[in-house]
N, C-alpha and C positions, 0 to 999 in steps of 0.2 A: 413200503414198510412204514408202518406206523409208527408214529415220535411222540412222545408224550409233550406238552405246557403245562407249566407247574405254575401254581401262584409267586410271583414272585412277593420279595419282601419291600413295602410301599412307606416303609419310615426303621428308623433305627431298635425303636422298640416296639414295632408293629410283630404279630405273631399271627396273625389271620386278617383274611376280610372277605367280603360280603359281595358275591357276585350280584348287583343291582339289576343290571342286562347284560344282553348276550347283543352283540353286535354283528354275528356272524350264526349261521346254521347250515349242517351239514352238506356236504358239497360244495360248497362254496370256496371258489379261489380268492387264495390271501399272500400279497406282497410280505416278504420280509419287515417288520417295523409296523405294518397295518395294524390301527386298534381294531381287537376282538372281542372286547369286553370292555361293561362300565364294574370297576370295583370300589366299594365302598370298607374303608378302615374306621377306627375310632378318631385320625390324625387327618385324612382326607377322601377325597372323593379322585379316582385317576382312571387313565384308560388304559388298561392293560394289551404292549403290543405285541403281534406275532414274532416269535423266536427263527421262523421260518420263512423260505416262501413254498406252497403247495397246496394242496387241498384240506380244507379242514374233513374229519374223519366224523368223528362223535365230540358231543358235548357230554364230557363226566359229571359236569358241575350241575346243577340247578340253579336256574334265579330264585333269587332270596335266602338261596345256600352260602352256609359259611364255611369256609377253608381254611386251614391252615397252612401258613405260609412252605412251599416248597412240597404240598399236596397237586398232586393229576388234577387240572379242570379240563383239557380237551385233549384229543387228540390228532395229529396230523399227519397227511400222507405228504410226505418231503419231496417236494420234484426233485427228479435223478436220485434218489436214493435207490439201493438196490431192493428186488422183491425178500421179504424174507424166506426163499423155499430153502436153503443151504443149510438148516439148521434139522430138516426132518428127513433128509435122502439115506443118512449110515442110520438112522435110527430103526432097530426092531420093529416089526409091526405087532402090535396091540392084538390081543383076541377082542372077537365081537363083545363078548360080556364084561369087559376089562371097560371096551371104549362104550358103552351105555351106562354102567355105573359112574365112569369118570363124568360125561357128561348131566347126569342128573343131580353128580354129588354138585358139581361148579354152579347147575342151573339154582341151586338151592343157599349158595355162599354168602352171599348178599342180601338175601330176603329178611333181614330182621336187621341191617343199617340202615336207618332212617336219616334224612336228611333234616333240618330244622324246617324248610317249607314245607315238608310233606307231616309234619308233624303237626305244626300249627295248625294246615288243613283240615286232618284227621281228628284232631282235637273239637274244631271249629264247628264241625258237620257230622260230629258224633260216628266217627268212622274206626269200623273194627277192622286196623292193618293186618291182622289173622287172616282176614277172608278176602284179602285185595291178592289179584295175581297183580307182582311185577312184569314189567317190561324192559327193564333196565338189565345191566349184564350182571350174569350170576340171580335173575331174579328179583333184580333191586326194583321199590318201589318207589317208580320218580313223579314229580308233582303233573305233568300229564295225566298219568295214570289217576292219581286223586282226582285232577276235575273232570277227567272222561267218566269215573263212577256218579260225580256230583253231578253234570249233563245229565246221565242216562235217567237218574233218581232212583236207585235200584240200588240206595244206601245198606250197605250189611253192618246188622246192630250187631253188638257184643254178646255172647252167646252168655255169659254169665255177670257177677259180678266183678269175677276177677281176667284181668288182664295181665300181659304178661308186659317188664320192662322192656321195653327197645332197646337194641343192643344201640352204645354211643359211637357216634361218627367218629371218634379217634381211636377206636378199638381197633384192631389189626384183627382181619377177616380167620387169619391163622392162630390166632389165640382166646377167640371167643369163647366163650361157655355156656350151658345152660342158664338163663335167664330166671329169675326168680320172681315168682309170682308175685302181686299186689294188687289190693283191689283198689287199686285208680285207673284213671286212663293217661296215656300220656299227657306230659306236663306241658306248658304252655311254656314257649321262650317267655315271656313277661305273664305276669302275676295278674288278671282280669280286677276289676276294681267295677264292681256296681252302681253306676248312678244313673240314677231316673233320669228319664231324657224327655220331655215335655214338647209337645207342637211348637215350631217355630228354632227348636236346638238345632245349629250343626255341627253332627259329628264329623267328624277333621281326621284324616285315618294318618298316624304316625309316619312318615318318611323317613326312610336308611339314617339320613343324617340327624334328624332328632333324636332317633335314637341311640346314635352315636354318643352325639353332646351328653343327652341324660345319661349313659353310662358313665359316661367321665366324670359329671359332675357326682353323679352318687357312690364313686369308688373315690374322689376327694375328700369329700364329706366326710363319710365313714372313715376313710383309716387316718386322716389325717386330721388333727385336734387343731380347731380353726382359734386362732386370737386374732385380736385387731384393735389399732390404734390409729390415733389422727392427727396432724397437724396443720393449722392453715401459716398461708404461704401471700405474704405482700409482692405482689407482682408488678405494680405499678409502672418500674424500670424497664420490666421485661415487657410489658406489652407497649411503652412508647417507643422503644428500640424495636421490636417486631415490625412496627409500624411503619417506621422510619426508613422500614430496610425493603419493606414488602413489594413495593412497585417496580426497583430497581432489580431486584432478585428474579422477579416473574418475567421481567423484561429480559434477562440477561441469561437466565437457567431455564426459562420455557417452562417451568411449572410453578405452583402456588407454595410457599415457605409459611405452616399453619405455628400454633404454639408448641405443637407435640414434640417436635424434634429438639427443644430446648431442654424438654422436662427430660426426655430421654437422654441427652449428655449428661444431666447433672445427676442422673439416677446413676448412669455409667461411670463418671469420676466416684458417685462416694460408695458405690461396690467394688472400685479400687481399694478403699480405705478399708470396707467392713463387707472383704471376700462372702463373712459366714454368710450373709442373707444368698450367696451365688452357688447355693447346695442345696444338695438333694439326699435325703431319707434312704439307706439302704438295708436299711434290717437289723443286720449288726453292724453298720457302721456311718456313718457321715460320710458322702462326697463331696468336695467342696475343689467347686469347676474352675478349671484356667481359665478358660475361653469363658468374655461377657457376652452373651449371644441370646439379646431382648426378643422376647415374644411381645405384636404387638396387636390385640384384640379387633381384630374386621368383621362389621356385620351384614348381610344381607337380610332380606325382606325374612327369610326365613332359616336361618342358618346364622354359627358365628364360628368363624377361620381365626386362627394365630397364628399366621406365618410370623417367621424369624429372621431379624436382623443381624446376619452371624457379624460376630469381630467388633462390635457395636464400640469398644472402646479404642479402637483403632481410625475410628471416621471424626471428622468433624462433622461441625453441626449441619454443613451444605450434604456431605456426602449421607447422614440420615437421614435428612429430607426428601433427599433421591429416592432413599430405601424405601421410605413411608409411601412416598407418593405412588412408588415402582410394585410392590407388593397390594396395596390398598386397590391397582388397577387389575392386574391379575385377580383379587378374590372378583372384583365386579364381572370381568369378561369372563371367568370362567377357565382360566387359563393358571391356576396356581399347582403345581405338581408336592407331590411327598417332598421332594427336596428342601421346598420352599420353607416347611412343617417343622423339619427334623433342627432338633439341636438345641431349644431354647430353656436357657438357665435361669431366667427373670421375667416376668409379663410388667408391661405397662399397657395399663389401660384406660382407656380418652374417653371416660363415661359424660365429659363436661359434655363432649359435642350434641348428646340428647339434654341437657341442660339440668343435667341430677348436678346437685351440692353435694353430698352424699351416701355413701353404697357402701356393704361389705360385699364384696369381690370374693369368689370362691377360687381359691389353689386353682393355676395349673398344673394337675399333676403328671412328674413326680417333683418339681420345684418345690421351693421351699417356700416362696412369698410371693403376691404381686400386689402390684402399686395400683392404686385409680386415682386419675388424676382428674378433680370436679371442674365444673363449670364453673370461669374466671367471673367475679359478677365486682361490682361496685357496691361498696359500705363506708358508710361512713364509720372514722375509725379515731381512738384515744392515740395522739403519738407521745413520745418521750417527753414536750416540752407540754405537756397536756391540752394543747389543742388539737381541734378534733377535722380531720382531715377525709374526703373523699381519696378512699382508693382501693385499686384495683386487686382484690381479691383471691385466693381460692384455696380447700378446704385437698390437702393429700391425705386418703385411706387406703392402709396398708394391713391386708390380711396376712398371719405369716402360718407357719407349722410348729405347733409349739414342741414336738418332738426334737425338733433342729434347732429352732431362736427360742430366745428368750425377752421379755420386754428392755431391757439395760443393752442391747445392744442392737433391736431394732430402733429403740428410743434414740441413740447417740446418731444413726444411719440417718434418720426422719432429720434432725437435727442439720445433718450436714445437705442434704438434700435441700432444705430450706435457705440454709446461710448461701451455697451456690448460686440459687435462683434468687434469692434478695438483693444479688452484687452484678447483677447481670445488667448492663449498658451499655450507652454508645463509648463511654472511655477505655474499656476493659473488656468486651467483646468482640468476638468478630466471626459471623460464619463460616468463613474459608480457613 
């Protein structure tokens, strides 16, 4: 009896993702918990495991399709489940013309849901989906079926100018309608941008997860009205204390104690003080989060992860340092799940470590602000009694939403973020 696998949901406000690869193909025995899929979200990259143990059946999904969450992507034959014949023994039998119609109606139910890969294809290789027979159930034309046309080279052009719209992947097969003519062809998931490409160019073909990022970044942008303000920060205290403590900490906790986990308490105490920057934008209303639960910016060679420090104002400075060190390991091996993603109401981000002074930082959305905290550097500096002193440096930029803050209260926030980290020493400190 066949069982269906539905997309599970891979973050709290995740709604869909993006089958990358299939891990499994039909026939194939699958343990309970075995990954069957690589899925890709806007929040992570996960492997999606079997609900079952039995044989896999069909793959509903396509690679480079996208699902919405709690959508059929495969299906499975359950060991020991029963066969389904119990359902068709009291049933009437059909007339022959009854079961030919029903069968050509179904073979034809699906033939105008396009998947986005077969769309893109179709698009790519000037391909008339009118004149493609599906292979898929109900007639569906799945992205096989595109490159077996595109193999044979026996491309069938568009008979006119006008094309008809594809019916959308989230239609309900039982509610579709006649499709309404236009003279385009299907649209392209992303918008082509023409640039000359000259001998010696390499074109770099987008990956899941780039494209990820750039959705996010350009759905911040847009709805959310960026401000930004600065203040630098005399650290001199805080980095001879760092220092002082570093050898004995790595000795004694097994891993390295950097500057970030400092910056991160004092972000944390003064969004005790000034909750507003710990909100989020609802439409009609302001959230404004219990839980301090920092996002903190991880990059690879090609990718950049935010996993989340939940409860961040619940830890000392040793137990964020765990965090940092413990997440920052995960994004490198590959080993960071949705969970890790989900939850975070503040980003700090350690642009010093590439050695930027300053940056505006774009929203993580749907937060309301994030911190970047620059590269600590040495200047000589005017003090109070006006002589002029080497010290240790560094410039905090703070992007917020100006729909949520406003300057008089990111300003007072900046303010107290600075006076914490200015008082930070071996008298008055202590990581544990």
């Amino acid at each position: 009896m066949a069982t269906e696998i539905t997309m599970p949901q891979l973050g709290e406000s995740v709604t869909e993702g993006t089958i990358s690869k299939w891990l499994v193909k039909p026939g194939d025995k699958v343990n309970k918990y075995d990954p069957i899929a690589e899925v890709m979200t806007d929040k992570v990259n996960a492997e999606v495991p079997s609900s079952y143990t039995g044989v896999i059946q069909e793959l509903v999904a396509d690679e480079d399709e996208t699902v919405a969450v709690g959508a059929i992507i495969c299906k499975i034959e359950v060991e020991g489940a029963a066969p389904a014949t119990e359902e068709k023994v009291n049933k009437p039998a059909e007339t022959a013309s009854t079961s030919v119609e029903s069968a050509v109606e179904t073979d034809q139910s699906q033939k105008k849901r396009y998947s986005p890969a077969v769309l893109r294809l179709a698009q790519e290789n000037n391909i008339d989906l009118e004149q493609v027979n599906g292979s898929g159930k109900g007639g569906r034309i799945t992205r096989k079926d595109i490159l077996g046309v595109i193999e044979s080279g026996a491309i069938p052009q568009p008979k006119t100018a006008e094309t008809v719209t594809p019916q959308q992947e989230t239609t309900p097969a039982s509610a579709s309608k006649a499709p309404t003519p236009v003279a385009t062809q299907p649209a392209k998931e992303t918008p082509s941008i023409d640039i000359p490409v000259a001998a010696g160019d390499i074109e770099i073909p987008v990956s899941g997860v780039r494209k990820a990022i750039a959705a996010n970044m350009v759905r911040s942008k847009h709805e959310a009205p960026h401000a930004w303000t600065m203040v630098e920060v005399d650290v001199t205290n805080l980095v001879n204390f760092r220092n002082s403590v570093k050898n004995e900490f790595k000795q004694k906790e097994g891993f390295n104690i950097t500057f970030l986990p400092f910056f991160i308490k004092a972000v944390v105490e003064s969004l005790k003080e000034y909750p507003q920057l710990n909100s989020m934008w609802a439409g009609d209303k302001i959230i404004q989060k219990k839980d301090i639960n920092i996002s903190i910016a991880v990059a690879t060679d090609d990718a950049l992860y935010v996993p989340v420090i939940k409860h961040a104002d619940e830890k000392n400075i040793k137990g964020i340092a765990r965090e940092v060190n413990d997440l920052a390991g995960k994004v490198r091996t590959g080993k960071l799940s949705g969970a890790d993603m989900q939850g975070g109401t503040f980003t700090v981000n350690n642009t010093g470590s590439f050695g930027s002074v300053l940056s505006t930082p774009i929203i993580n959305y749907p937060q309301a602000a994030i911190l970047s905290v620059e590269s600590i550097v040495k200047r000589p500096v005017v003090m109070e009694n006006d002589m002029i002193a080497v010290r240790s440096m560094v410039n905090l930029c703070l992007s917020l939403d100006h729909r949520v803050l406003d300057g008089l209260v990111c300003g007072r926030f900046l303010a107290s973020v600075k006076e914490k980290l200015e008082k930070i020493g071996k008298d008055n400190t202590s990581v544990y």
